[in-house]
PLY file of the C-alpha trace (Angstrom):
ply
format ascii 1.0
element vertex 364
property float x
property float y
property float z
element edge 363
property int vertex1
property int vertex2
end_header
12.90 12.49 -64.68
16.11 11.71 -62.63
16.22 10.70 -58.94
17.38 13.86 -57.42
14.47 16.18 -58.74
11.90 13.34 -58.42
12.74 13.48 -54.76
12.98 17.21 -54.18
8.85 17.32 -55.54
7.96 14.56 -53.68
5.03 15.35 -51.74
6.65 15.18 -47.99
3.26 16.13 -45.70
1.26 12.58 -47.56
4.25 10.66 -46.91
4.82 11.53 -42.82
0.59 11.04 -42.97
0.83 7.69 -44.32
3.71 6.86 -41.95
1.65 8.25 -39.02
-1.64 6.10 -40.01
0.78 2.99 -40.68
2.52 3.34 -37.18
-0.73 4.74 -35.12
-2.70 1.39 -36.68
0.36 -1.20 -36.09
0.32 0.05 -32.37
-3.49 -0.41 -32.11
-3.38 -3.59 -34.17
-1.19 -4.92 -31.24
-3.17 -3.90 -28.62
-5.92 -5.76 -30.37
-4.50 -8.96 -30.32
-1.61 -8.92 -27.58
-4.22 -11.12 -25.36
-5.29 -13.18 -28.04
-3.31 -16.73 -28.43
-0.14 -16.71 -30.94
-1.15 -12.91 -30.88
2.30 -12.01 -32.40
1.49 -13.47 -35.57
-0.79 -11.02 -36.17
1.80 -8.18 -35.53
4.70 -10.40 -37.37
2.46 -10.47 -40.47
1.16 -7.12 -40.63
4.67 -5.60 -40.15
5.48 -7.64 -43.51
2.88 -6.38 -45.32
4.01 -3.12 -44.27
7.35 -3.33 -45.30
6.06 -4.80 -49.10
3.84 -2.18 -49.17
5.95 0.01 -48.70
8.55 -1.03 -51.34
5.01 -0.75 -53.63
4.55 2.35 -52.51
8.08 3.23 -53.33
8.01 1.89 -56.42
4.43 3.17 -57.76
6.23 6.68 -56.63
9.08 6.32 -59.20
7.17 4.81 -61.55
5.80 7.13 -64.49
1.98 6.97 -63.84
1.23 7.59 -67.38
3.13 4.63 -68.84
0.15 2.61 -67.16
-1.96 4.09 -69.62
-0.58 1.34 -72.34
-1.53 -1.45 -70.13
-5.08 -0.76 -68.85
-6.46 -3.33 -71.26
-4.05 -5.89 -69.75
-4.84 -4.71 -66.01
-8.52 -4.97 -66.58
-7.97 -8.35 -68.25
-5.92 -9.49 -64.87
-8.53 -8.02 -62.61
-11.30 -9.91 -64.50
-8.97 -13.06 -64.16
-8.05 -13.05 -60.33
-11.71 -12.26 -59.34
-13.15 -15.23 -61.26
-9.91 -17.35 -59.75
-11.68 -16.91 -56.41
-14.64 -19.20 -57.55
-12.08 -21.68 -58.23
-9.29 -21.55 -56.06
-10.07 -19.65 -52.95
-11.46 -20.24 -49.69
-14.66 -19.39 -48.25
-14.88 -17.94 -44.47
-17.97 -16.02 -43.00
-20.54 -16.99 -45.54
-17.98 -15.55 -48.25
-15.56 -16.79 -50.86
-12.95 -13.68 -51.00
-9.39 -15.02 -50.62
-6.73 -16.97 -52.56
-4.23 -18.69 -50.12
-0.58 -17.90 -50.70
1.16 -20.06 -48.28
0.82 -18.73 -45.02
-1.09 -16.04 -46.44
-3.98 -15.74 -47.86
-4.72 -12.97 -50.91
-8.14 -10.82 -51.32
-8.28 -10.07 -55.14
-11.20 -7.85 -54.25
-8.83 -5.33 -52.56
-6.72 -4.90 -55.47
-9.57 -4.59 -57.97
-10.81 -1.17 -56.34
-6.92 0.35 -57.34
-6.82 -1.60 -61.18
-10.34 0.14 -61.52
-9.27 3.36 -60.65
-6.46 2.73 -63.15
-8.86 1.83 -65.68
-11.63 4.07 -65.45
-9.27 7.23 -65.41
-7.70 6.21 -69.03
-10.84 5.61 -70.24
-12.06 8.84 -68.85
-9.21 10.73 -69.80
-9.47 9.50 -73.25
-12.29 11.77 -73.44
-10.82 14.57 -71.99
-12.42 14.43 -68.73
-15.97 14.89 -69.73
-19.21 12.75 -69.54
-21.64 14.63 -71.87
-22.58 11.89 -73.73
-25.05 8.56 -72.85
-22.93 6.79 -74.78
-19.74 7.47 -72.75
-21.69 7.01 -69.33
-22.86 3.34 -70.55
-19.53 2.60 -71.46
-18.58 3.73 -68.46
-20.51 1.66 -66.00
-20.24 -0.93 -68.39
-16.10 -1.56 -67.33
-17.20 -1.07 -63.88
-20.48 -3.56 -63.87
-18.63 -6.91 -65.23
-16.31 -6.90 -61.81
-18.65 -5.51 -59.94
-20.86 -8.07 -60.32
-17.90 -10.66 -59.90
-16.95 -9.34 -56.28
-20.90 -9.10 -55.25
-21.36 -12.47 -56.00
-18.56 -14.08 -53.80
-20.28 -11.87 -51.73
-17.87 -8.87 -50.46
-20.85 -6.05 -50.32
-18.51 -3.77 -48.52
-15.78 -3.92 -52.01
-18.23 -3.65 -54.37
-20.35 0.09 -52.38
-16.38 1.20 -52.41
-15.91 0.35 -56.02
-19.73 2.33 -56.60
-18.48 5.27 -54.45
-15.24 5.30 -56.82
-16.97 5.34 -59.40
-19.55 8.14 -58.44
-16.39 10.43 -57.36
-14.72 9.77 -60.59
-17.84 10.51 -62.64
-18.26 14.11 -60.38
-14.92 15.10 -61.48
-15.70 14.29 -64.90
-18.23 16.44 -64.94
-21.30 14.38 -65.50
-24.47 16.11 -66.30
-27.11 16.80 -63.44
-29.44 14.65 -64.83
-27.36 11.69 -65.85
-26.27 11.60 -62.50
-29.25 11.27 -61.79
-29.82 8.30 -63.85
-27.40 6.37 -62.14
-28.31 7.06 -58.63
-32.14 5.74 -59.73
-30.51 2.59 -61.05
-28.96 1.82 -57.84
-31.57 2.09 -55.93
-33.87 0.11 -58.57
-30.91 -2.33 -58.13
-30.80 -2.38 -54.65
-35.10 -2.76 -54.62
-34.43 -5.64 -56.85
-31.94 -7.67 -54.84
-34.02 -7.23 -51.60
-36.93 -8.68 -53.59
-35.17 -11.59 -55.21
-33.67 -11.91 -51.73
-30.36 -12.07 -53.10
-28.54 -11.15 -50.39
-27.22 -13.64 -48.07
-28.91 -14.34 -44.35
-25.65 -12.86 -42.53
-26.11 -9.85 -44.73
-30.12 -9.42 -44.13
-29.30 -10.01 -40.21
-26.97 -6.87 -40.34
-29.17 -4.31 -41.96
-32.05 -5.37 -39.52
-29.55 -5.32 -36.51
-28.68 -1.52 -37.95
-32.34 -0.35 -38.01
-32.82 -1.93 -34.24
-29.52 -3.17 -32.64
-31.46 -4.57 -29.69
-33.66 -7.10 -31.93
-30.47 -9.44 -31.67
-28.08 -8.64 -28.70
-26.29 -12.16 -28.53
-26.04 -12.25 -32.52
-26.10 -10.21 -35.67
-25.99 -7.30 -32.95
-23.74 -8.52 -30.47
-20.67 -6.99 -33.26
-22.39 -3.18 -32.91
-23.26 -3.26 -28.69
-19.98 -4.29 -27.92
-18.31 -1.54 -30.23
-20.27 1.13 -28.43
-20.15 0.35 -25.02
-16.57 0.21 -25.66
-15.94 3.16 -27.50
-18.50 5.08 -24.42
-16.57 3.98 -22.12
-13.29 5.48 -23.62
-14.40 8.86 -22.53
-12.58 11.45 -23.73
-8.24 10.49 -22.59
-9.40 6.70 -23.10
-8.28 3.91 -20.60
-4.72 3.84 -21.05
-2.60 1.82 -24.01
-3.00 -1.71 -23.69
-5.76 -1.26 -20.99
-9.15 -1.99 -22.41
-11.19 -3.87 -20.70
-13.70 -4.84 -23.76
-10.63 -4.91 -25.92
-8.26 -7.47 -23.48
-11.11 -9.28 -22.91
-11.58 -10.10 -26.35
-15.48 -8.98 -25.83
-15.08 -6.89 -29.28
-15.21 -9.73 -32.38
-12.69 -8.58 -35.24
-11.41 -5.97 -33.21
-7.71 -5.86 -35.11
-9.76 -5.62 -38.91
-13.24 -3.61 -39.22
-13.60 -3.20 -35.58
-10.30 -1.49 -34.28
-12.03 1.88 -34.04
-13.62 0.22 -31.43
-10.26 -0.33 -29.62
-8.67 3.41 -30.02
-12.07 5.14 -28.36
-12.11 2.85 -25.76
-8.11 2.90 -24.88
-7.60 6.35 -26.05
-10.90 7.65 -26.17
-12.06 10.90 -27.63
-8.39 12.46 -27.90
-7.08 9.37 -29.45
-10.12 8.97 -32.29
-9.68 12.98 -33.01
-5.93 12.47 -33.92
-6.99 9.58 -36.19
-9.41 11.75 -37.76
-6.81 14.58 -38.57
-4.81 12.35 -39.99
-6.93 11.14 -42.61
-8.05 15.06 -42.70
-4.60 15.59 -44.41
-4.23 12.94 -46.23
-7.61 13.47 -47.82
-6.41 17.25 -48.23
-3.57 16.38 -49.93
-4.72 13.64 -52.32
-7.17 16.74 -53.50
-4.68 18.91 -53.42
-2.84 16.56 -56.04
-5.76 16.20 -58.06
-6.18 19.65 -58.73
-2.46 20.60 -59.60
-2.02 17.33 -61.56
-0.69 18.08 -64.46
-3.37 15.74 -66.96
-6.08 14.34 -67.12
-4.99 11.09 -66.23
-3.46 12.10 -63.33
-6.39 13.81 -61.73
-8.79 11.14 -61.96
-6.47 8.86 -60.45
-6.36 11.11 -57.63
-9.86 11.55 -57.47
-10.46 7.57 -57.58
-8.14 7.10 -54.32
-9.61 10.24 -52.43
-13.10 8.66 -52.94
-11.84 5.17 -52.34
-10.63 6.54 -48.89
-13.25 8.86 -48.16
-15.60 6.33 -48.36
-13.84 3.50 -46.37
-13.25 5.99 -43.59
-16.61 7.34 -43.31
-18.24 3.90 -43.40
-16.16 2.48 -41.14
-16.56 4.72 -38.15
-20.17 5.00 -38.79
-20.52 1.55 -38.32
-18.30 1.47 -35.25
-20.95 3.68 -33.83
-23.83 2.44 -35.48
-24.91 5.51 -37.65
-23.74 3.06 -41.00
-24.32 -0.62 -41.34
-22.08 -3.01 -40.68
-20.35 -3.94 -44.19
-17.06 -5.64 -43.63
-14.98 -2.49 -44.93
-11.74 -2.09 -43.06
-9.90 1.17 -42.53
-7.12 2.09 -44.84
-3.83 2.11 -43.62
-5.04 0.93 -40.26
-7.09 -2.49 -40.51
-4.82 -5.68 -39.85
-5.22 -7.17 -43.26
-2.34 -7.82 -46.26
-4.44 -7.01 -48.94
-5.95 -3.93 -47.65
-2.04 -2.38 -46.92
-0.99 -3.18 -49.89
-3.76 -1.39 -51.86
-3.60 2.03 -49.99
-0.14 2.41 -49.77
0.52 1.63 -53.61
-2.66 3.92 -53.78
-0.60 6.45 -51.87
2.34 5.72 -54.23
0.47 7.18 -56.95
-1.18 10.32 -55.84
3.30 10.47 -54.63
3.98 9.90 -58.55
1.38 12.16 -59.79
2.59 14.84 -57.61
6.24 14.52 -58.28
5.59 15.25 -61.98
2.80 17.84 -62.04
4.89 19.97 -63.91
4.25 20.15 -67.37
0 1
1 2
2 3
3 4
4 5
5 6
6 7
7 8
8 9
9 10
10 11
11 12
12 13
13 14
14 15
15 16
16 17
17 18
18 19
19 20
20 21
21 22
22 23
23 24
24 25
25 26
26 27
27 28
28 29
29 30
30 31
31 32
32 33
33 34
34 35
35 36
36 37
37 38
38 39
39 40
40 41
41 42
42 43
43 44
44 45
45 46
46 47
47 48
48 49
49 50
50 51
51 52
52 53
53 54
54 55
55 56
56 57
57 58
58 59
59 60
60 61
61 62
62 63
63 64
64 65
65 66
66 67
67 68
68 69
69 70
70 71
71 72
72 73
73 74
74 75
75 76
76 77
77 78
78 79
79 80
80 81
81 82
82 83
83 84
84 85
85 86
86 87
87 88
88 89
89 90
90 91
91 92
92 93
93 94
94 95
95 96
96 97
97 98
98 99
99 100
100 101
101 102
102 103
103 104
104 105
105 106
106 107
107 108
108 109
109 110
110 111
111 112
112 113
113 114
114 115
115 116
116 117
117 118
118 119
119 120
120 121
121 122
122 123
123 124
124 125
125 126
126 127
127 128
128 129
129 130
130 131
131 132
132 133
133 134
134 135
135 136
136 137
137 138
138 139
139 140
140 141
141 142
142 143
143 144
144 145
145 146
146 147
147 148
148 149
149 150
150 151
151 152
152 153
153 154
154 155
155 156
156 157
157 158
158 159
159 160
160 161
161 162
162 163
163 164
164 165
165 166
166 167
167 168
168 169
169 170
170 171
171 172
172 173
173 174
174 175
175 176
176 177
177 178
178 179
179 180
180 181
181 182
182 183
183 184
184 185
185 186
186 187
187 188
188 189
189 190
190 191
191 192
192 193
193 194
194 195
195 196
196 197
197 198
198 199
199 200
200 201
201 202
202 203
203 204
204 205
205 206
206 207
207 208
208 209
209 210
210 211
211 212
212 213
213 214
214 215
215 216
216 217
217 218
218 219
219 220
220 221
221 222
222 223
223 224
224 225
225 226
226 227
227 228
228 229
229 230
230 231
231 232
232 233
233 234
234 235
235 236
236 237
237 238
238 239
239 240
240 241
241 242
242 243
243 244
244 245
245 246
246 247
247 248
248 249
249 250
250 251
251 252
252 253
253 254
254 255
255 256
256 257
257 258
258 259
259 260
260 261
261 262
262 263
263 264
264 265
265 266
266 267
267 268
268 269
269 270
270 271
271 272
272 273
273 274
274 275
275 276
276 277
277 278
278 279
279 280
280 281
281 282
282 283
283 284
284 285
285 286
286 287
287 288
288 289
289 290
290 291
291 292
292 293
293 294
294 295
295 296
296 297
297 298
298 299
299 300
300 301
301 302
302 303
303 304
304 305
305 306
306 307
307 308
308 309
309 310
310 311
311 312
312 313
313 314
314 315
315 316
316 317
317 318
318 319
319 320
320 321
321 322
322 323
323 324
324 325
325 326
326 327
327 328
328 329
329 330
330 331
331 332
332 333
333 334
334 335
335 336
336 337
337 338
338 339
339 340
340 341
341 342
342 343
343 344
344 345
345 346
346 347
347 348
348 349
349 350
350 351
351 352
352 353
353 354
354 355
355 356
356 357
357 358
358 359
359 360
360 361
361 362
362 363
C-alpha cells in the first residue's frame, strides 16, 4: 500500500485520543512530581519515552500487521528470553525483580510481553479461523500463555500477569469459545488462585494488600496508608478539583507513587470530578474505536489483535481506578498512556500503532 492512501484511511479520532491521553497524563505526571527533588527528571524522561513511542507507534502504523504472522515463533522465543533475563540480569525493587537497567533507564520486559502475546495468540488463533470448538485447541491455547505467565508471576508482577489472563479471556470471547469451556477455565483460576493462597505463595507485601482491600483501616500507617491517602485526596477534589498544580495531598507528597499507579489520585483531587470524567471519555473512545477496528478488520488476524489491546486496556483502566478508590485491590497496574513509566508508553502506543495498521488496511 503506498503512503498517500495509507494516510487518507488512517484512523484520525484514535490518533487525536491517544494524543489527548499522552498530553492530559504528561501534564498530570508533572504536577505529580514538580515538588519532588530533581522532579524534572521525571518529566525529561517521560517526554523521551513519548517521543520513541511515538516513532513505534508510527512505525507499527506503516508496518503490514500481517507480515508479523511469519515471526510469531521468533517473538514468542524473545519474550520467553527477556523474561527469564530478569532472573539474571535485572534488579529487584519493592519485593520484586521486574526490570533490566539500560543505562539511565531501566526496562520492564513484563510490559512488552502482554503486546508479543497478543501477537502470538491471535496467529495461533487465526490459524484456526477464529474458533475454539475444540479441547485440544483451548489447551494449546493456554498452554502459549501459561509458560510466561508463570515467568512474570514468579518475579512477582501480579498486576502483568491478571492483564495477560484478562487478554487472554477477551481473546478467547471473540473466538468464540464454548459456554462450557469457558467455563473450564474460569474454575481453573480460581482452583489456581485457592492453591497459591494455601501454599502461601504469594509474597507478604502482596497478602498485606488484599487484607488492607477487605478492611483499609486494619493498617492505616502501612499496607493501607497507599489506599487512605488516595481517597481522601480524590474526596477532597470535589467536583472542579483544587486548581492545576494545587493539591495539597499531591504537593505534599502525602500520596506514595502518585506519578505511576497512583496519579488518578492526583487528577480527582486537582481537577476533581470534571477532570476524572474527561479522562474517562477519553478512554471511552479509544476503547470505541479499537472495537470499532476489530469488527471492520478485514481478517482474522487483525481482529484478534484488536481484541487483545481493547482487553489489555479495558482491564488496566478499570483496575486502576478501582483501586484508586478502593472498590479493586491494589495490584501495581499503571494506566495506559498516562502512568509515568518507559515501558508502559512504549507498549500502548505501539499497541495503538496496530489497531492504526489494522485499520488502514481493512479493505480487502
Amino acid at each position: 500500500m503506498d503512503l498517500f492512501k495509507l494516510v487518507r484511511r488512517v484512523d484520525l479520532a484514535l490518533i487525536l485520543t491517544v494524543l489527548a491521553l499522552v498530553g492530559y497524563g504528561t501534564l498530570m505526571v508533572y504536577s505529580a512530581t514538580r515538588a519532588d527533588p530533581g522532579g524534572l527528571s521525571f518529566l525529561r524522561k517521560q517526554i523521551l519515552w513519548i517521543v520513541l513511542g511515538f516513532a513505534a507507534m508510527a512505525s507499527a502504523a506503516f508496518f503490514n500487521y500481517n507480515r508479523l504472522r511469519h515471526y510469531t515463533i521468533f517473538i514468542y522465543l524473545f519474550n520467553l528470553v527477556l523474561l527469564i533475563a530478569v532472573f539474571f540480569v535485572g534488579y529487584s525493587a519493592l519485593g520484586a525483580r521486574r526490570w533490566i537497567p539500560i543505562g539511565s533507564f531501566n526496562f520492564q520486559p513484563s510490559e512488552f510481553a502482554k503486546l508479543f502475546l497478543i501477537i502470538v495468540l491471535a496467529s495461533f488463533l487465526a490459524t484456526r479461523r477464529g474458533e475454539i470448538t475444540r479441547p485440544v485447541d483451548l489447551l494449546l491455547t493456554v498452554a502459549l500463555v501459561s509458560v510466561p505467565l508463570f515467568l512474570i508471576f514468579l518475579q512477582p508482577d501480579l498486576g502483568t500477569a491478571l492483564v495477560i489472563v484478562a487478554i487472554l479471556l477477551g481473546m478467547l470471547l471473540v473466538g468464540g469459545i464454548k459456554t462450557r469451556h469457558l467455563l473450564v477455565v474460569i474454575a481453573s483460576g480460581f482452583l489456581i488462585c485457592l492453591l497459591v493462597f494455601q501454599f502461601n505463595l504469594l509474597k507478604e507485601y502482596q497478602m498485606k494488600r488484599l487484607m488492607v482491600f477487605v478492611n483499609p483501616d486494619v493498617d492505616p500507617l502501612g499496607a493501607g496508608y497507599n489506599l487512605l491517602q488516595s481517597k481522601i485526596a480524590i474526596g477532597s477534589g470535589q467536583l472542579f478539583g483544587k486548581g492545576l498544580f494545587s493539591g495539597t495531598q499531591t504537593r505534599l507528597q502525602f500520596i506514595p507513587s502518585r506519578h505511576t499507579d497512583f496519579i488518578f489520585a492526583v487528577v480527582g483531587e486537582e481537577l476533581g470530578f470534571v477532570g476524572g470524567v474527561v479522562l474517562l471519555i477519553l478512554y471511552f473512545i479509544a476503547i470505541s474505536r479499537g472495537i470499532r477496528i476489530a469488527t471492520t478488520a478485514k481478517d482474522m488476524f487483525g481482529a484478534f489483535i484488536a481484541a487483545g489491546v481493547v482487553s489489555m486496556w479495558l482491564f488496566q483502566i478499570f483496575i486502576n481506578l478501582g483501586m484508586t478508590i478502593g472498590i479493586m485491590p491494589i495490584t501495581g497496574i499503571p494506566l495506559p498512556f498516562f502512568s509515568y513509566g518507559g515501558s508502559s508508553m512504549m507498549t500502548h502506543l505501539t499497541a495503538a500503532g496496530l489497531l492504526l495498521s489494522v485499520y488502514a488496511r481493512r479493505f480487502k
